[in-house]
C-alpha positions in Angstrom: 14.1 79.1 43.4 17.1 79.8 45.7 19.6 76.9 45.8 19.3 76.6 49.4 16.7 78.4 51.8 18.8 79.2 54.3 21.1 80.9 51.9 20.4 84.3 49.4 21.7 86.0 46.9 22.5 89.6 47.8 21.8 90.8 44.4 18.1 89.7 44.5 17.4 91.2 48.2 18.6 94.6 46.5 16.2 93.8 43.6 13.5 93.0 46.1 14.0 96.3 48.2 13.9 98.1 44.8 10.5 96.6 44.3 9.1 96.8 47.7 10.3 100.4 47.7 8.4 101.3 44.3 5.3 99.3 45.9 5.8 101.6 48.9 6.2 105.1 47.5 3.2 104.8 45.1 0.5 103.4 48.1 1.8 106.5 49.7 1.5 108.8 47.0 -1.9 107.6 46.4 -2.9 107.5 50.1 -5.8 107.3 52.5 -9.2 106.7 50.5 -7.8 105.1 47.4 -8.6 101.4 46.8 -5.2 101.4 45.0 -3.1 102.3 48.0 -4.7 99.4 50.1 -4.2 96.6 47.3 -0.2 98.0 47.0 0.2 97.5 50.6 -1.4 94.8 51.3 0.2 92.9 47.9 3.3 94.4 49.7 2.4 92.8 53.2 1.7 89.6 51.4 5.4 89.6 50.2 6.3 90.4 53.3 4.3 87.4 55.0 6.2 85.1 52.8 9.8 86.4 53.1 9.2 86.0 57.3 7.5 82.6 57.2 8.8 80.7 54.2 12.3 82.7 54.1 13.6 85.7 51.7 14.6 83.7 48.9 11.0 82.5 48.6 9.1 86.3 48.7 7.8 86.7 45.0 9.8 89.6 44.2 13.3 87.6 45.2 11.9 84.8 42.7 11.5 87.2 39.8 15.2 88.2 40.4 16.2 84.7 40.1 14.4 83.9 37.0 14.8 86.9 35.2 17.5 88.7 36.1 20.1 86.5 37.8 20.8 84.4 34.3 21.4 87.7 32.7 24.0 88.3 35.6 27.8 87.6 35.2 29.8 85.3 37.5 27.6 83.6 40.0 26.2 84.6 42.8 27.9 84.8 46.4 25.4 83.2 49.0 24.6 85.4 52.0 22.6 84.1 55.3 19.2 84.2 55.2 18.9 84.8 58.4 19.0 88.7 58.7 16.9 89.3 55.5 14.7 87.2 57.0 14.2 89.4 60.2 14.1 92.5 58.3 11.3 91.4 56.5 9.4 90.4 59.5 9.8 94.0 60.3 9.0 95.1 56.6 5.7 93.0 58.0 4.7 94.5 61.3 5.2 98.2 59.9 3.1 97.0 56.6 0.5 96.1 59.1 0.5 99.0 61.4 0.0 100.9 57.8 -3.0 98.7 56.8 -4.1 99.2 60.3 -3.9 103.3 59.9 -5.1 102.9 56.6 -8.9 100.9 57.0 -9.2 102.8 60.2 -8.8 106.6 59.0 -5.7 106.6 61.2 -3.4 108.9 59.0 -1.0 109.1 60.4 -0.2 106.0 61.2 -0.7 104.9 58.0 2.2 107.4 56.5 4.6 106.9 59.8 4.2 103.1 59.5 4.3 102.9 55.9 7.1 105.8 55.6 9.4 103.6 57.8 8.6 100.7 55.5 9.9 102.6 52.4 12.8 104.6 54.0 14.4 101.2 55.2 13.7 99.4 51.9 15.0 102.5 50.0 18.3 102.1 52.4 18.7 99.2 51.3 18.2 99.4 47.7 20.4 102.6 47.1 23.0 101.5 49.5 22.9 98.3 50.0 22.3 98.7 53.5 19.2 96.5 55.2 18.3 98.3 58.7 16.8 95.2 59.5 19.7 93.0 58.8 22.0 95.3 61.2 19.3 94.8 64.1 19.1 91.3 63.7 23.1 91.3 63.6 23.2 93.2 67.0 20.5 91.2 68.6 23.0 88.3 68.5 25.7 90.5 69.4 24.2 91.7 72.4 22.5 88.1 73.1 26.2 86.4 73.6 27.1 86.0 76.8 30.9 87.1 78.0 33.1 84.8 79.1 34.2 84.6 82.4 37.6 84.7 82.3 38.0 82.7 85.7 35.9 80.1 84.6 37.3 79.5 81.2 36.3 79.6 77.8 
């Protein structure tokens, strides 16, 4: 369990995009018509679910890190927001769905677009430690501020 649930460790987000990717690439590889793909994705949407609702530090592959791999770690962990990771995964969420969607339906295509998106922004930010998701939420509140008005003050 994370120490806090508004707080993650970076290290276990990676860990979890590593996961989520694998999950990813093989429901694609198998594809449309195979029972597998559809139980990978939607065990994948499921972790998803729970890293939006309940928070990051929570999703199942986040609390494998933490038991397994963390206490193997040196040096402890440096606490990030949950706030971002949380957001991305929300997104991980509606493209998992739109990939069900295409997938149950015999929409193809939208099964590889959605799904594709899904495992090219995990893959981002297992490899480089870079969560699109995370960077949206970030300039969402950036653009959200308000400027101030320099005649009326700060």
């Amino acid at each position: 369990m994370p120490a806090q649930s508004n707080r993650i460790d970076p290290r276990g987000a990676r860990f979890s995009a590593a996961i989520t990717a694998a999950l990813l690439a093989a429901s694609l590889a198998l594809g449309p018509g195979s029972t597998a793909a559809l139980v990978l994705l939607s065990v994948q949407a499921l972790a998803f679910t729970i890293g939006a609702l309940v928070g990051p530090g929570f999703q199942p592959w986040a609390l494998a890190f933490a038991k397994l791999v963390r206490p193997r770690l040196s040096g402890p962990p440096q606490w990030e927001d949950a706030r971002p990771p949380r957001f991305a995964q929300a997104v991980g969420l509606g493209f998992a769905i739109l990939g069900l969607a295409g997938l149950v339906s015999g929409l193809t295509p939208l099964f590889y677009i959605a799904t594709g998106f899904a495992l090219l922004a995990a893959l981002l930010n297992a490899a480089f430690n870079f969560c699109l998701g995370c960077e949206l939420y970030l300039l969402g509140v950036r653009l959200g501020r308000r400027p101030v008005n320099p005649e009326q003050g700060s």
